[in-house]
VEXLO-217053 format. One record per residue (C-alpha): residue number from 0; residue in one letter; y, x, z. Coordinates in pm, whole numbers. Layout:
+-----+---------+--------+--------+--------+
: num : residuo :     yy :     xx :     zz :
+-----+---------+--------+--------+--------+
: NUM :       A :      Y :      X :      Z :
...
+-----+---------+--------+--------+--------+
***
This chain:
+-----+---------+--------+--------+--------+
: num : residuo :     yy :     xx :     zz :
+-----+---------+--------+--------+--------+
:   0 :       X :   -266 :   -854 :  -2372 :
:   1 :       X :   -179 :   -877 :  -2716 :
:   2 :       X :    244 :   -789 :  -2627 :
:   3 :       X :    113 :   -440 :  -2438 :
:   4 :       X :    -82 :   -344 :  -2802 :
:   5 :       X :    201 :   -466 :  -3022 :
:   6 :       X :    459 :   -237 :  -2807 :
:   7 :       X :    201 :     51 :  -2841 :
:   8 :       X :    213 :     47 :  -3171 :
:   9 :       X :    583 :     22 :  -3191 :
:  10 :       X :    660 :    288 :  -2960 :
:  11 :       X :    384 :    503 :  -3137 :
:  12 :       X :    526 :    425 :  -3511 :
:  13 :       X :    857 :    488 :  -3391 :
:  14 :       X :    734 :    849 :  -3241 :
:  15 :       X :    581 :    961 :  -3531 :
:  16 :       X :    916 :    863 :  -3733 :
:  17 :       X :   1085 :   1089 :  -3500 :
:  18 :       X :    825 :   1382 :  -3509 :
:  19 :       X :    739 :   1388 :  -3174 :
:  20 :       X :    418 :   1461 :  -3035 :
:  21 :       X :    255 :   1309 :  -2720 :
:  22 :       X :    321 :   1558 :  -2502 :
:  23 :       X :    696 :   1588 :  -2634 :
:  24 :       X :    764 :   1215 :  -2561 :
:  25 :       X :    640 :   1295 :  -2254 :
:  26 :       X :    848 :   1554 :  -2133 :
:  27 :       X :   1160 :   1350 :  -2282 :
:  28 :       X :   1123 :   1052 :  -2068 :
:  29 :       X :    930 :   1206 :  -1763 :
:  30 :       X :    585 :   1051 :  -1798 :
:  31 :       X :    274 :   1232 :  -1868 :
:  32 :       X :     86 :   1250 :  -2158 :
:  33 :       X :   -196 :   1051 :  -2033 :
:  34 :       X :     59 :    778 :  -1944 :
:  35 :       X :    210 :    781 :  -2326 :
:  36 :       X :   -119 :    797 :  -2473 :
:  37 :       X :   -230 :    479 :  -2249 :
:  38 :       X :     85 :    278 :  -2304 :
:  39 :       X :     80 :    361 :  -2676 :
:  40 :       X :   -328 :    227 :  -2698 :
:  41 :       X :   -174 :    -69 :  -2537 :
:  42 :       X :   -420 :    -26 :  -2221 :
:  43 :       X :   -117 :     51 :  -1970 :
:  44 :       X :    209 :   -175 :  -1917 :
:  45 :       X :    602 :     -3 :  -1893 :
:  46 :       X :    664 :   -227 :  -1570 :
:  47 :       X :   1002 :   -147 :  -1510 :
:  48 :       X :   1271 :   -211 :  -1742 :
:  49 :       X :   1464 :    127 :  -1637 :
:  50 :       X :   1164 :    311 :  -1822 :
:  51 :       X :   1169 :     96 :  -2122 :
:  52 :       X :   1547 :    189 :  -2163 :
:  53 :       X :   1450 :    549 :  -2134 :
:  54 :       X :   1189 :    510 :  -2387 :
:  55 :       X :   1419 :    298 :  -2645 :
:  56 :       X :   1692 :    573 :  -2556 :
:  57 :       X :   1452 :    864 :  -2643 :
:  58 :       X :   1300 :    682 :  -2952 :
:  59 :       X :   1662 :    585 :  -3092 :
:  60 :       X :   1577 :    251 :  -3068 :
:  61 :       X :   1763 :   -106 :  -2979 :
:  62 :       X :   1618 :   -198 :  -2637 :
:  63 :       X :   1622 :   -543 :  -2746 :
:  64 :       X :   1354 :   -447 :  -3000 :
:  65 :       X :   1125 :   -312 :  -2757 :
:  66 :       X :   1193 :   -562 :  -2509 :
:  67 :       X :   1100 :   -837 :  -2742 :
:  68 :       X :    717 :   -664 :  -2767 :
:  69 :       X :    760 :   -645 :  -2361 :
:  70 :       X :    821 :   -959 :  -2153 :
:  71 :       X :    831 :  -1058 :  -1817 :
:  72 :       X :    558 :  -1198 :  -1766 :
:  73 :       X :    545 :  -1458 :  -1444 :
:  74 :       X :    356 :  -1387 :  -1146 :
:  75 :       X :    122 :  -1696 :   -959 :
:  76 :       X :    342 :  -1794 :   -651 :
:  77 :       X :    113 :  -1958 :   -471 :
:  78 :       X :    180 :  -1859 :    -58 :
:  79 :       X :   -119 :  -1659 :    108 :
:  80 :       X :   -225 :  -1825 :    358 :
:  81 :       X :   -120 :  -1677 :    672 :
:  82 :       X :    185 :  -1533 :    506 :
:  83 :       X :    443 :  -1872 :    659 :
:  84 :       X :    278 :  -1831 :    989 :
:  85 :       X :    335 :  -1506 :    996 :
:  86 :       X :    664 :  -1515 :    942 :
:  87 :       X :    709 :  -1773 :   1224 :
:  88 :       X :    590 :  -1548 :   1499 :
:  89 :       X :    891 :  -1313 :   1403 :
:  90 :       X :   1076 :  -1595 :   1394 :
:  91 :       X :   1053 :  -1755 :   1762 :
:  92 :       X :   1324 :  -1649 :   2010 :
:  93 :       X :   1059 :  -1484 :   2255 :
:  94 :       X :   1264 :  -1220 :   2393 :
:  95 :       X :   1557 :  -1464 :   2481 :
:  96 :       X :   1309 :  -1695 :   2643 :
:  97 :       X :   1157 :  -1400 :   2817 :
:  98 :       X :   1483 :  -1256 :   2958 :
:  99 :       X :   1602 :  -1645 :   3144 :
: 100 :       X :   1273 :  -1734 :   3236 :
: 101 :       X :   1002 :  -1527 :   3418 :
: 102 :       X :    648 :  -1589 :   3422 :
: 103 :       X :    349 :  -1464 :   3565 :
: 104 :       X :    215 :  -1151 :   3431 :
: 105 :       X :   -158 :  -1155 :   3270 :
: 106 :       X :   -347 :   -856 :   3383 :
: 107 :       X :   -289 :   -503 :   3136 :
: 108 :       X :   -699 :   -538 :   3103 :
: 109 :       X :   -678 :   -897 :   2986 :
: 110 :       X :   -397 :   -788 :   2706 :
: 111 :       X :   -533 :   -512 :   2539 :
: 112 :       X :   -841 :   -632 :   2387 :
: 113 :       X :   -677 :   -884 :   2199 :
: 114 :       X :   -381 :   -624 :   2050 :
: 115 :       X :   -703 :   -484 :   1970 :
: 116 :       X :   -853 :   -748 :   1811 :
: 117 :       X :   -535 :   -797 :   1579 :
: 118 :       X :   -592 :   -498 :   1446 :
: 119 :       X :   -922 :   -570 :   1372 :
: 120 :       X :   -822 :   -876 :   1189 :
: 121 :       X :   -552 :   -717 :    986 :
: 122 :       X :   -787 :   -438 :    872 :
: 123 :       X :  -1020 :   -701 :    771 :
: 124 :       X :   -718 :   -902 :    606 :
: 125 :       X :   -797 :  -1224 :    776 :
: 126 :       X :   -456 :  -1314 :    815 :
: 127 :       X :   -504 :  -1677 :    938 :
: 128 :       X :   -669 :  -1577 :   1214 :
: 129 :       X :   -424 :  -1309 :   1277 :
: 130 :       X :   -160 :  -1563 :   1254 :
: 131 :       X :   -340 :  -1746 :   1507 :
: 132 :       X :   -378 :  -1477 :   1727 :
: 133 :       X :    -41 :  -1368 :   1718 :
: 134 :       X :    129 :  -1706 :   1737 :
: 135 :       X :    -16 :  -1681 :   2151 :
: 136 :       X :    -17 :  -1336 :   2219 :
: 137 :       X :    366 :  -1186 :   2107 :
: 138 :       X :    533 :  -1438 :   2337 :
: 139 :       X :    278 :  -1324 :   2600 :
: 140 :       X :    359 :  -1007 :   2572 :
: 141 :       X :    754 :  -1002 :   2537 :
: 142 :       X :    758 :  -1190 :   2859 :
: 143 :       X :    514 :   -961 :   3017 :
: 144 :       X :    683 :   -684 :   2942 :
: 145 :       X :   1026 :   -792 :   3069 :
: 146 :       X :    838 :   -956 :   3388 :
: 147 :       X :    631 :   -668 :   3533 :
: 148 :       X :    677 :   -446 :   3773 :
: 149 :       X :    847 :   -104 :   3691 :
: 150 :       X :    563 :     69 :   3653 :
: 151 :       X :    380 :   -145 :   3446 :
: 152 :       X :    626 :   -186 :   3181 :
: 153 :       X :    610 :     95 :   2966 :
: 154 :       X :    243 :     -4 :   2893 :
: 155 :       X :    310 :   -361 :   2809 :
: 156 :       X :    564 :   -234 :   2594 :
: 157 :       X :    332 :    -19 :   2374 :
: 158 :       X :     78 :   -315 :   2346 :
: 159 :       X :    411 :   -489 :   2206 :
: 160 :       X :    501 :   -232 :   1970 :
: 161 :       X :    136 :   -222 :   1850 :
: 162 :       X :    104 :   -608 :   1786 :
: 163 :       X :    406 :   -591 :   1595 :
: 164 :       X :    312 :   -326 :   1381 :
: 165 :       X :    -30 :   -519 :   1286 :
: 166 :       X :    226 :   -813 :   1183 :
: 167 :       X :    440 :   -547 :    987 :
: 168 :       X :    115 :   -410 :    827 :
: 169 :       X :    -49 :   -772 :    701 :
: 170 :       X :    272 :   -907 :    612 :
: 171 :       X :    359 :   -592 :    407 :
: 172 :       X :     29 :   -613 :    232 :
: 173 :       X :     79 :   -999 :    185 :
: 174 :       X :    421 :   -904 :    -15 :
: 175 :       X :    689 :   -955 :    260 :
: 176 :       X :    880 :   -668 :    267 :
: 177 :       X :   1185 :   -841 :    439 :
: 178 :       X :    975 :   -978 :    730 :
: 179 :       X :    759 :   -681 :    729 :
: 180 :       X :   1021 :   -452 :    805 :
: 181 :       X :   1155 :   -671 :   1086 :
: 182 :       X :    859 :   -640 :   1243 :
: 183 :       X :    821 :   -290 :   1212 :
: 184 :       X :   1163 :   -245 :   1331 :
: 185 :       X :   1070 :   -431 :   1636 :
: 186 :       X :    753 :   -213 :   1670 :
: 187 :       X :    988 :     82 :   1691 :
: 188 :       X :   1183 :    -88 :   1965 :
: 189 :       X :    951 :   -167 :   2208 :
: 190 :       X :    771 :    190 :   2145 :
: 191 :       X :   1117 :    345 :   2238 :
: 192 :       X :   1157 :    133 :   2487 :
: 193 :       X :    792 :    270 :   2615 :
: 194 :       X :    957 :    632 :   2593 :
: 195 :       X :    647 :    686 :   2338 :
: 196 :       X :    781 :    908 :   2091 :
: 197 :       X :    439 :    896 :   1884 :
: 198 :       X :    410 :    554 :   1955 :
: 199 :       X :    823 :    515 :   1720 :
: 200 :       X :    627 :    757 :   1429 :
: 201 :       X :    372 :    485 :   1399 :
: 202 :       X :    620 :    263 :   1353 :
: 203 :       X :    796 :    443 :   1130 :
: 204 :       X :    447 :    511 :    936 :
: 205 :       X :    436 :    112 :    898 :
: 206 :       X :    782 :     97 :    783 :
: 207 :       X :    656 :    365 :    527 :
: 208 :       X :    379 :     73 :    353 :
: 209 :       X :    656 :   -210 :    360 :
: 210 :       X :    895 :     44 :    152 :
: 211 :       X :    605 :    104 :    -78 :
: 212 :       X :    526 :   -254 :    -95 :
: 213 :       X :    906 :   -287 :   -228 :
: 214 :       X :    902 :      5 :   -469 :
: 215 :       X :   1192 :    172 :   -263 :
: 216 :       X :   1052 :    494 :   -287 :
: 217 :       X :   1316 :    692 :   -204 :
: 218 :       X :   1311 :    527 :    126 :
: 219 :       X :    966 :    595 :    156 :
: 220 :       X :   1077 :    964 :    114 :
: 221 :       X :   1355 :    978 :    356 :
: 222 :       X :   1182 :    781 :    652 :
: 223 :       X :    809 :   1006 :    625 :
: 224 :       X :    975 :   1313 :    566 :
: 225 :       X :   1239 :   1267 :    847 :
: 226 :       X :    949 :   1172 :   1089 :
: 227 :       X :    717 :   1404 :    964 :
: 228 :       X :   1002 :   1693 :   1037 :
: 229 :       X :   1044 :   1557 :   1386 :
: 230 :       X :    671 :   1547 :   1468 :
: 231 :       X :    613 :   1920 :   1288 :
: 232 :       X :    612 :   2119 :   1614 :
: 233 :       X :    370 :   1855 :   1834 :
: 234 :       X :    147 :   1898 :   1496 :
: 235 :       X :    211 :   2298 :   1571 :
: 236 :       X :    116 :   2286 :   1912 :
: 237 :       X :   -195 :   2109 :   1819 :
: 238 :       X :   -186 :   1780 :   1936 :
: 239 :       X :   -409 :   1590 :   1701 :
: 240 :       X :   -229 :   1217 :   1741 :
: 241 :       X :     83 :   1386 :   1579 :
: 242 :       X :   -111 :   1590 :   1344 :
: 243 :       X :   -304 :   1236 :   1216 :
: 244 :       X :     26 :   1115 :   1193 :
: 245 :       X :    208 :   1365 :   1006 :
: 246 :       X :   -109 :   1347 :    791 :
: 247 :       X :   -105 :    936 :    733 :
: 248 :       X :    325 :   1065 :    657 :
: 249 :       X :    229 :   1325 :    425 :
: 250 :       X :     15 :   1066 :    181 :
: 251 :       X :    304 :    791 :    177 :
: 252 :       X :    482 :   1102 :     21 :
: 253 :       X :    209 :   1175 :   -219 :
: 254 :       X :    193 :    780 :   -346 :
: 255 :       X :    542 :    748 :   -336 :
: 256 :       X :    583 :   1078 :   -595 :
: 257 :       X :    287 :    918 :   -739 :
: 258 :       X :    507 :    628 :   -836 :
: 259 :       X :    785 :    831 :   -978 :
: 260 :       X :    552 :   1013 :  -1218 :
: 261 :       X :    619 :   1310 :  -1010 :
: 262 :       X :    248 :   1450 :  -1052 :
: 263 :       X :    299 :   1824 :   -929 :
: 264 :       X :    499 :   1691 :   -645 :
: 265 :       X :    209 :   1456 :   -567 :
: 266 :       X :    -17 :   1670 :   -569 :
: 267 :       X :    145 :   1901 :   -347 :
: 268 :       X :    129 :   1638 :   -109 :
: 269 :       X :   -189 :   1615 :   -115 :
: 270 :       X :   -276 :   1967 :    -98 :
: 271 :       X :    -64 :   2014 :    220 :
: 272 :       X :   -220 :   1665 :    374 :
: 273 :       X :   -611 :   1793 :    286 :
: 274 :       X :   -549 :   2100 :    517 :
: 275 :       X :   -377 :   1902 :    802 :
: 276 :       X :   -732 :   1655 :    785 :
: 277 :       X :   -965 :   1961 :    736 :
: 278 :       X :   -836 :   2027 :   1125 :
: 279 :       X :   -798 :   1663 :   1226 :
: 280 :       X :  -1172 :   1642 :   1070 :
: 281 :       X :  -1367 :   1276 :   1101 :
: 282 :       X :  -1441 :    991 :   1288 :
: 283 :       X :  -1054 :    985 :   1465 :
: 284 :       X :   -821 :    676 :   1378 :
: 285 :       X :   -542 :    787 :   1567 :
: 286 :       X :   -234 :    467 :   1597 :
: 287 :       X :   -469 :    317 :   1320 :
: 288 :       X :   -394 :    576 :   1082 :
: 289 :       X :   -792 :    638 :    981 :
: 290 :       X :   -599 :    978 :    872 :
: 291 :       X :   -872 :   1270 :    758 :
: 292 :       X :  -1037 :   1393 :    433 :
: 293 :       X :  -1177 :   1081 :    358 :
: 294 :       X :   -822 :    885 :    333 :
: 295 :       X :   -727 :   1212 :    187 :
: 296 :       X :   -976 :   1147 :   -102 :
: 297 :       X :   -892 :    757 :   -135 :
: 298 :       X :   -532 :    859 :   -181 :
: 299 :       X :   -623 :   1159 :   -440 :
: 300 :       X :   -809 :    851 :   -611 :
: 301 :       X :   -429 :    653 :   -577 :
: 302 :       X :   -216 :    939 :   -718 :
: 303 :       X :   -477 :    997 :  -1010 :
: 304 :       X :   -465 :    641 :  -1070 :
: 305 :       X :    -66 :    622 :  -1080 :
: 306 :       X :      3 :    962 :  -1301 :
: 307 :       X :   -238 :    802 :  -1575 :
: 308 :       X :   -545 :   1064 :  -1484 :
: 309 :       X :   -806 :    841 :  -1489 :
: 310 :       X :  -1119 :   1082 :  -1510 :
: 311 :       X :  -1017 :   1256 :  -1217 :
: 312 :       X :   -972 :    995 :  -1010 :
: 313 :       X :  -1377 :    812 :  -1121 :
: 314 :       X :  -1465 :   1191 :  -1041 :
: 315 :       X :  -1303 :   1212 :   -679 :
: 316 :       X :  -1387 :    840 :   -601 :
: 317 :       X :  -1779 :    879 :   -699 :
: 318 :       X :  -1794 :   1176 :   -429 :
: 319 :       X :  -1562 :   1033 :   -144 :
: 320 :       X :  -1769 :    882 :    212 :
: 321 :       X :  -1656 :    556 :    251 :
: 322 :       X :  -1847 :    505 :    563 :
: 323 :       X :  -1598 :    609 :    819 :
: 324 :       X :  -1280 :    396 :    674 :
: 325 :       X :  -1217 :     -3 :    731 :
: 326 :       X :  -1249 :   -270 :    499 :
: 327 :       X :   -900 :   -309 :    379 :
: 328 :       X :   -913 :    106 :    247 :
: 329 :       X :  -1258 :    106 :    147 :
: 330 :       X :  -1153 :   -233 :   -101 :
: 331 :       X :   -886 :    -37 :   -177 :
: 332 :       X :  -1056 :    256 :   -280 :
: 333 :       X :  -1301 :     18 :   -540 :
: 334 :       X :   -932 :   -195 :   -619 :
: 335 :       X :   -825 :    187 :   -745 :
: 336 :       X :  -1130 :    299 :   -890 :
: 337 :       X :  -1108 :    -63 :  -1095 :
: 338 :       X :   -759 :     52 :  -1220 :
: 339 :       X :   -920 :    377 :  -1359 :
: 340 :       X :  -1184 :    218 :  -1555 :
: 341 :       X :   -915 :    -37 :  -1732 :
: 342 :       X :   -720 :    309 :  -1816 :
: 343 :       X :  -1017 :    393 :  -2023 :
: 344 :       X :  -1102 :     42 :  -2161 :
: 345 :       X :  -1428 :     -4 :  -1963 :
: 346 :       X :  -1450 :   -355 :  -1866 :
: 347 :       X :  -1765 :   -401 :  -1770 :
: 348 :       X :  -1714 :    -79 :  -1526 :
: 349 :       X :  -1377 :   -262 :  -1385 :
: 350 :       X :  -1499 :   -587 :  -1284 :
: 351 :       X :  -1810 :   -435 :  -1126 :
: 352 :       X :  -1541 :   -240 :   -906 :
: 353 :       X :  -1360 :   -592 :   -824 :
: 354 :       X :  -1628 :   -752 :   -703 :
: 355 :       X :  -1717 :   -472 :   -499 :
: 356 :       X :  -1403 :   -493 :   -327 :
: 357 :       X :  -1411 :   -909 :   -337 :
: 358 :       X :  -1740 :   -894 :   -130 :
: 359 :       X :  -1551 :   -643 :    117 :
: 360 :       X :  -1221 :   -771 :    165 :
: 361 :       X :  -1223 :  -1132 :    -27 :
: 362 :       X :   -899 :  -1274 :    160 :
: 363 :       X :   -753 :   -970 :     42 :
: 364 :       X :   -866 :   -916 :   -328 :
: 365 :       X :   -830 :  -1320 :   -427 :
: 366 :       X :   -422 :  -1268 :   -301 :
: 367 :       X :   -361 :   -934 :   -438 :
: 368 :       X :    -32 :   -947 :   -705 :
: 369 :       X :   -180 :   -578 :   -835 :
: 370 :       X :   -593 :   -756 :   -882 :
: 371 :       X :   -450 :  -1027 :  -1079 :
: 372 :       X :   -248 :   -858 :  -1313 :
: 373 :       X :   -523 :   -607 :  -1311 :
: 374 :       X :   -787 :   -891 :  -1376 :
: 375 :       X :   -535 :  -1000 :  -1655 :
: 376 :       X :   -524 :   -727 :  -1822 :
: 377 :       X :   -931 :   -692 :  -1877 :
: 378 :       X :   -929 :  -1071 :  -1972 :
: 379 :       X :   -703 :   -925 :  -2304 :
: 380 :       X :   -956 :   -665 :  -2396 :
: 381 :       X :  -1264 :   -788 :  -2320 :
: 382 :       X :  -1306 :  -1130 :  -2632 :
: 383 :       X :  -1515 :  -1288 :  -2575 :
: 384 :       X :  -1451 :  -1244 :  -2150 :
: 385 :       X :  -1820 :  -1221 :  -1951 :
: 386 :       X :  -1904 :  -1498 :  -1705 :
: 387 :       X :  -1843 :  -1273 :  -1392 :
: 388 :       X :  -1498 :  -1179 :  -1553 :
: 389 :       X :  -1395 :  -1546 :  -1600 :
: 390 :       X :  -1514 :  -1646 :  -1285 :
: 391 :       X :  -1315 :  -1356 :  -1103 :
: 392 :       X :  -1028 :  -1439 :  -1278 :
: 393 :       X :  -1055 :  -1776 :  -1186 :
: 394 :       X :  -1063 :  -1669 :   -838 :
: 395 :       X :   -777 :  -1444 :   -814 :
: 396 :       X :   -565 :  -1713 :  -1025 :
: 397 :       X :   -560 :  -1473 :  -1325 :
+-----+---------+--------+--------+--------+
***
């Protein structure tokens, strides 16, 4: 857009008035060089106003004239659908209701292939169906769990923890984080009330995403390395659940450093979660985790993506296996790989990547905040816009 080139140039002019190079910008206000040199060619935002004041602090000059070259610029509102009913399920008193009134118990065999089956749908992102799903089966289970005998309880209580985590994990993706981390709270609940102690670290690896979702990264940080810590010696011993775990921890960290322009720290990440997958290896999606080295890759592709290193993530992404990872990452994946071309001004190259991911995960991509803004963003440098660019953006309300 034309406001991200007109504060390029000002930040740029305003550089070279202060002889500063690149690279010594950088260093002054934390970024990388690829990030100044993208922000400055007016190809990358500054989406937070705390960076802008370091920049306008750094540069010597008046926030107010670099905020003028920067504004807010208003998001489509338009609900998900899904999202409301969603939130409703979380909302019903269905522990209450299961505590004063018993009913009969449904069979564990009868229960578990529809948990199952949520997860299916939220990895798909087919959240009214979810919804639907949901809506039945959570009251189900919260009586179930409180009306069966002793020693079937602990196991109705897992399938409870899971089916709230599949809520927490579609309504954190559908931009929720409030509801989202009731639900994973609940998730944790139940799973402690199923003495599972790997069962809580999922939970807490959901509760990871909705802290992402809501840029509080240093929560991110406190809750996967405090979990991480706690599962260390089970990952020690061997036992591959914690060790996909830890793993799935390990590359929240890695994003979340990502996100704070902390590129060595990232990376380090990274490095430490590659040799945990090397020994998980493939094929294993351990409490839906799909941790091993191809998650390892995608997220590579996320960190390059975030610290402004755009050819390394288009060469990691043209090399990772996609076939062993669901829908929602391998969308993902092409949703990241989209971001990289736009870094480097290739439009053509971008949308390709978005439909990709549309024909994957369409619910998904048409409801993403991070696709439209995206999809924005190539409508201001391609003029005039293709026909498969127009029509995209017409999809994803761009």
């Amino acid at each position: 857009m034309e406001y991200q080139r007109a504060l390029g140039r000002r930040i740029a002019q305003e550089r070279k008035r202060r002889g500063l190079s690149q690279a010594e910008l950088a260093r002054l206000v934390d970024r990388s060089v690829a990030w100044i040199s993208q922000v400055e060619r007016g190809v990358r935002k500054v989406d937070r106003m705390s960076v802008l004041e370091k920049v306008a602090e750094t540069l010597d000059v008046p926030l107010s004239e670099l905020a003028a070259e920067a504004p807010v610029v208003a998001a489509t509102n338009e609900e998900t659908p899904g999202t409301a009913g969603l939130r409703l399920v979380l909302s019903g008193a269905h522990s209450l209701q299961a505590m004063l009134h018993t009913t009969p118990v449904p069979a564990i065999d009868q229960l578990k292939p529809r948990v199952d089956h949520a997860w299916e749908l939220t990895h798909q992102s087919r959240y009214v169906e979810l919804t639907e799903l949901l809506r039945g089966l959570v009251p189900i289970l919260e009586s179930a769990a409180r009306s069966a005998p002793a020693g079937q309880q602990a196991e109705v209580f897992e399938l409870l923890s899971v089916a709230y985590q599949t809520c927490s994990a579609s309504l954190a993706k559908l931009g929720e984080p409030e509801a989202a981390w009731i639900a994973a709270d609940r998730a944790i609940s139940a799973a402690e009330r199923a003495g599972s102690p790997l069962l809580m670290a999922a939970g807490a690896f959901r509760l990871g995403f909705v802290f992402l979702g809501a840029r509080h990264f240093d929560q991110v940080e406190e809750t996967a390395r405090t979990t991480a810590e706690a599962l260390w010696f089970l990952t020690d011993q061997g036992n591959v659940e914690a060790m996909s775990l830890w793993g799935g921890l390990t590359l929240q960290r890695a994003v979340a450093a990502s996100r704070l322009n902390q590129a060595d720290v990232a990376y380090e990440h990274l490095s430490r979660a590659r040799e945990m997958a090397a020994r998980v290896g493939e094929g294993r999606n351990d409490y839906n985790t799909e941790f091993g080295p191809a998650n390892v890759a995608l997220h590579e592709v996320a960190v390059a993506v975030e610290v402004g290193d755009a050819g390394h993530a288009l060469r990691v992404g043209a090399a990772v296996d996609t076939t062993s990872l669901s829908a929602e990452r391998r969308a993902r994946l092409a949703v990241d790989l989209a971001r990289a071309h736009a870094q480097r001004r290739q439009v053509d190259e971008a949308v390709a990547a978005l439909l990709e991911a549309e024909a994957v995960t369409p619910e998904q991509i048409r409801n993403h905040r991070v696709v439209r803004q995206l999809v924005s963003d190539l409508l201001s440098m391609q003029d005039p816009a293709s026909s498969e660019l127009r029509e995209l953006a017409e999809r994803v309300g761009a």
